[in-house]
C-alpha positions as CSV (number, residue, x, y, z in Angstrom):
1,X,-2.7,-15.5,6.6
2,X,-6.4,-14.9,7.6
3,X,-8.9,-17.1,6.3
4,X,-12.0,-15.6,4.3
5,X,-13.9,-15.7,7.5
6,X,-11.1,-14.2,9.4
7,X,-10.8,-11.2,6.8
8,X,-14.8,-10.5,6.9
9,X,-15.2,-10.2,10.3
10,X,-11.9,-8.0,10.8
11,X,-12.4,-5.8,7.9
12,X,-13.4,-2.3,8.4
13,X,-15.3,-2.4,5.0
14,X,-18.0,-5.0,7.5
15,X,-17.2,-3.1,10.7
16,X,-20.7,-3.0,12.7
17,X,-22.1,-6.1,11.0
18,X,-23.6,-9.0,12.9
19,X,-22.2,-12.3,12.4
20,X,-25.8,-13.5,10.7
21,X,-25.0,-10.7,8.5
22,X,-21.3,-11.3,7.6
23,X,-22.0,-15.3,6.9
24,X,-23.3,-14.9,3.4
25,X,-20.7,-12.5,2.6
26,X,-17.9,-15.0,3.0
27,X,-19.6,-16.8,0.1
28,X,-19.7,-14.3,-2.3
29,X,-15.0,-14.3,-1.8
30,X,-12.7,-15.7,-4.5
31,X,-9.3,-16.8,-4.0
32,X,-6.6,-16.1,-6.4
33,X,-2.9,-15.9,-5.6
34,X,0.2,-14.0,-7.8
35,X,3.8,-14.5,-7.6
36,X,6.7,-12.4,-6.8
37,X,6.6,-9.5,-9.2
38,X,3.6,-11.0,-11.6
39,X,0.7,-7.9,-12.3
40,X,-2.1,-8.0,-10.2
41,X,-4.0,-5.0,-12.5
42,X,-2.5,-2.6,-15.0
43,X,-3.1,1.5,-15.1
44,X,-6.3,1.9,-17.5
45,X,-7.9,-1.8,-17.1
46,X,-11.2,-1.6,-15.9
47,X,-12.0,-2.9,-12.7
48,X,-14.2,-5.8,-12.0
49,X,-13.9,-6.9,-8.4
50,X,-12.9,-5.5,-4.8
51,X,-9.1,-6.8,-4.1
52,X,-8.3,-7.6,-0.3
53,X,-5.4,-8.4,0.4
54,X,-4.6,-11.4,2.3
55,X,-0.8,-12.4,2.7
56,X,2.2,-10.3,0.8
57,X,3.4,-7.3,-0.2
58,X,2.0,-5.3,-2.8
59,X,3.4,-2.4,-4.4
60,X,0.8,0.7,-5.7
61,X,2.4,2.5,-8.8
62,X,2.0,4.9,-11.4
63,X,3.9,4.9,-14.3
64,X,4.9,8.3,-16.9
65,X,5.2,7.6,-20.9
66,X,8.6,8.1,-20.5
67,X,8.1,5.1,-17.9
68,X,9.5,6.7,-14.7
69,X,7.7,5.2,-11.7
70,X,6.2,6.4,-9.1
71,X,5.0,4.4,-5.9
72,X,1.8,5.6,-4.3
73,X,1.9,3.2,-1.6
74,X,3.1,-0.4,0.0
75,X,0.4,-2.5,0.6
76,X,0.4,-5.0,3.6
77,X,-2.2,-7.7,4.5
78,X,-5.8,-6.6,5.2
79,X,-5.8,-3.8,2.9
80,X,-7.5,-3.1,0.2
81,X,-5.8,-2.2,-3.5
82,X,-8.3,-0.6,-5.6
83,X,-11.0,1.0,-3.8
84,X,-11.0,4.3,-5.5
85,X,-12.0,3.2,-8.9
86,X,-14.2,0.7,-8.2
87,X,-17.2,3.3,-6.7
88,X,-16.0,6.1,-8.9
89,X,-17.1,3.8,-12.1
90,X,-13.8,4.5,-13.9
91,X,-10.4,2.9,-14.8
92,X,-8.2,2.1,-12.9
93,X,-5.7,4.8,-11.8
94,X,-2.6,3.0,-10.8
95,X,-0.6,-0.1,-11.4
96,X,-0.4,-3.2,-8.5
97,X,2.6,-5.4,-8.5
98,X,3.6,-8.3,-6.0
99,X,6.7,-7.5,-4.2
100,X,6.4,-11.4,-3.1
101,X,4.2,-14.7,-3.5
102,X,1.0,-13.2,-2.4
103,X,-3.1,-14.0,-2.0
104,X,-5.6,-12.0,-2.7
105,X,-9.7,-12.5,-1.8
106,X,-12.0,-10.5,-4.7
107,X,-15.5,-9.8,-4.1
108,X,-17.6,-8.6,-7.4
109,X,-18.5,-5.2,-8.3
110,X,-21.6,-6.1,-8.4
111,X,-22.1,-7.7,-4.9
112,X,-20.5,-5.3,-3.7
113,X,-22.4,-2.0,-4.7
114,X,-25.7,-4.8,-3.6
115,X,-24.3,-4.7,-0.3
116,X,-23.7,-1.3,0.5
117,X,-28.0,-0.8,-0.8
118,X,-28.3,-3.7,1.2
119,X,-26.6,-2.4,4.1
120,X,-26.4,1.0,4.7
121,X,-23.8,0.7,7.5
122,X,-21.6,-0.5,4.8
123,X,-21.7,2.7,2.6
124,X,-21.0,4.6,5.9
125,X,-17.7,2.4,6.4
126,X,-16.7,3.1,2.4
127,X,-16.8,6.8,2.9
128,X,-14.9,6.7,5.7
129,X,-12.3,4.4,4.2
130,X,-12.0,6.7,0.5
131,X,-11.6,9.9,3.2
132,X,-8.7,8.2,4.7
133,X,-7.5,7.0,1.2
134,X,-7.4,10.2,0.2
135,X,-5.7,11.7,3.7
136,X,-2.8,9.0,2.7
137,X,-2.7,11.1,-1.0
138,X,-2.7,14.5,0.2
139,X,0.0,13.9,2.6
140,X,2.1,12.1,-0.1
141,X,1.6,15.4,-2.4
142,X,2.8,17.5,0.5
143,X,6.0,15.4,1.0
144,X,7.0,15.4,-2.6
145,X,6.3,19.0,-3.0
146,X,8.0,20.3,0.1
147,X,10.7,18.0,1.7
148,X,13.5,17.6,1.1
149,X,15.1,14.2,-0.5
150,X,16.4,13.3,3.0
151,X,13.8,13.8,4.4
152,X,11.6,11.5,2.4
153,X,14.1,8.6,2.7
154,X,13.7,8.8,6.3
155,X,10.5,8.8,6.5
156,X,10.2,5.7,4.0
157,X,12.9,3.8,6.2
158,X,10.7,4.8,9.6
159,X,7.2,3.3,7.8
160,X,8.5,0.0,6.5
161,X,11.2,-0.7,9.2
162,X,8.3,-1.9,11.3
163,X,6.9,-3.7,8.5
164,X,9.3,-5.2,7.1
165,X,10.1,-7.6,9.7
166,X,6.1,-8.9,9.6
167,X,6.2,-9.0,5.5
168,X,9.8,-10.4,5.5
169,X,9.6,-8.1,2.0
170,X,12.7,-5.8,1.6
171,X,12.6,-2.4,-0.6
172,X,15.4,-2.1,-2.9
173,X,17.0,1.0,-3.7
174,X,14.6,1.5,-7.1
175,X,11.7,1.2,-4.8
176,X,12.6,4.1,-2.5
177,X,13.1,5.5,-5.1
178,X,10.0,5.4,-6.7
179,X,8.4,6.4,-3.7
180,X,10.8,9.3,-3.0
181,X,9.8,10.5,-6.1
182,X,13.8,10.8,-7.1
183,X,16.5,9.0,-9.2
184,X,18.5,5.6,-7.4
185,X,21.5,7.7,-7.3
186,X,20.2,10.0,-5.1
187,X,18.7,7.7,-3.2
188,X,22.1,5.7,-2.6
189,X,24.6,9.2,-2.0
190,X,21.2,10.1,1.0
191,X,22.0,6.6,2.1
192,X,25.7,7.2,2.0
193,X,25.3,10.4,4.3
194,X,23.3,8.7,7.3
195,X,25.3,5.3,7.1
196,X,28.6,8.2,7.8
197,X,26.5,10.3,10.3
198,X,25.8,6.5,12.1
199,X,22.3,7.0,11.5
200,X,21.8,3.6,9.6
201,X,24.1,1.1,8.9
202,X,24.2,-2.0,6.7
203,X,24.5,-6.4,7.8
204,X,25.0,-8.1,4.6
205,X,23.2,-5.5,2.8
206,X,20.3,-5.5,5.3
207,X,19.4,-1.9,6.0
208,X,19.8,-1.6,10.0
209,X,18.2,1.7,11.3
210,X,20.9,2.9,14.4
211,X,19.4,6.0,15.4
212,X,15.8,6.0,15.3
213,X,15.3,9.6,16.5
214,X,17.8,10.8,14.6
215,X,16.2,9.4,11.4
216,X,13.0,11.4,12.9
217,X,14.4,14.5,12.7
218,X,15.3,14.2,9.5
219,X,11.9,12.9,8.0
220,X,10.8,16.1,9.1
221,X,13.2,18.1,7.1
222,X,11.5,20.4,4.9
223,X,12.4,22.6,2.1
């Protein structure tokens, strides 16, 4: 895990910074740490600080009034959770749930927005982080719209193979399926198919990708 110092001088939100600059900022950073599955912020709650997030896994949800979720995104140390709604000035717009014991550093609302007056390098770095946010979004719309279940699954598997050996977090079937924008069931029968066509397989019900190209091809399987 990085210390506060360690996250300030790496983050992209202080990118271009000099180091006389980036020393008072480290003050202004709160610790605060959440266990496995415990709320970080709920859908609606206003928010108060900048989250960064230091060690864990978080998961990024919305949730319908029927409660069907849906995951926006798996968060992984150094990112931030709640960008979006703390320079827009409204509620926030999704859910954030720990996936495993994780630490979080918060910097105020308030420090921050006297920041980016203070420093107008900052602002720069915050559009350009909100115009990648929203990149992440557009492409998430455009793979629930137009591919196919498969190829979702696939795509999910290829993203957090790699990370899942850093996190040591593990997606269950319900999560995939909250991000595939489907029901378990499906998710388990797609499953099914590429453990028979050998392009996964399973060790002690640890997913073990066999065929990494193959699983490329299918993440690009469209509609």
């Amino acid at each position: 895990m990085k210390t506060k110092t360690e996250l300030v001088n790496t983050s992209v939100f202080f990118a271009g910074l000099k180091p006389e600059e980036l020393e008072p900022i480290i003050k202004l950073i709160i610790e605060k740490k959440y266990e496995r599955d415990e709320m970080l912020f709920f859908e609606g709650d206003a928010t108060e600080s900048l989250i960064f997030l230091a060690s864990g896994v978080v998961k990024i949800f919305k949730t319908s009034p029927d409660g069907k979720e849906q995951i926006l995104s798996i968060a992984h140390p150094e990112e931030t959770l709640n960008e979006l709604p703390l320079f827009n000035g409204g509620l926030n717009a999704t859910s954030a749930q720990a996936m495993m014991r994780v630490v979080v550093y918060m910097i105020n609302k308030r420090d921050i927005e006297m920041l980016m007056r203070k420093y107008p390098l900052v602002a720069s770095n915050v559009i350009h982080i909100l115009a990648k946010r929203t990149r992440r979004l557009v492409t998430l719309v455009e793979e629930l719209s137009f591919k196919r279940v498969n190829g979702r699954l696939a795509g999910i598997l290829l993203e957090n193979a790699v990370r899942e050996g850093q996190s040591g977090a593990r997606l269950t079937q319900r999560d995939m399926a909250a991000m595939a924008g489907t029901a378990r069931e499906v998710i388990s029968r797609s499953l099914k198919a590429m453990e028979d066509d050998g392009v996964i397989g399973f060790d002690k019900h640890k997913l073990i990708i066999k065929d990494r190209e193959a699983l490329k091809i299918i993440s690009q399987t469209y509609s």
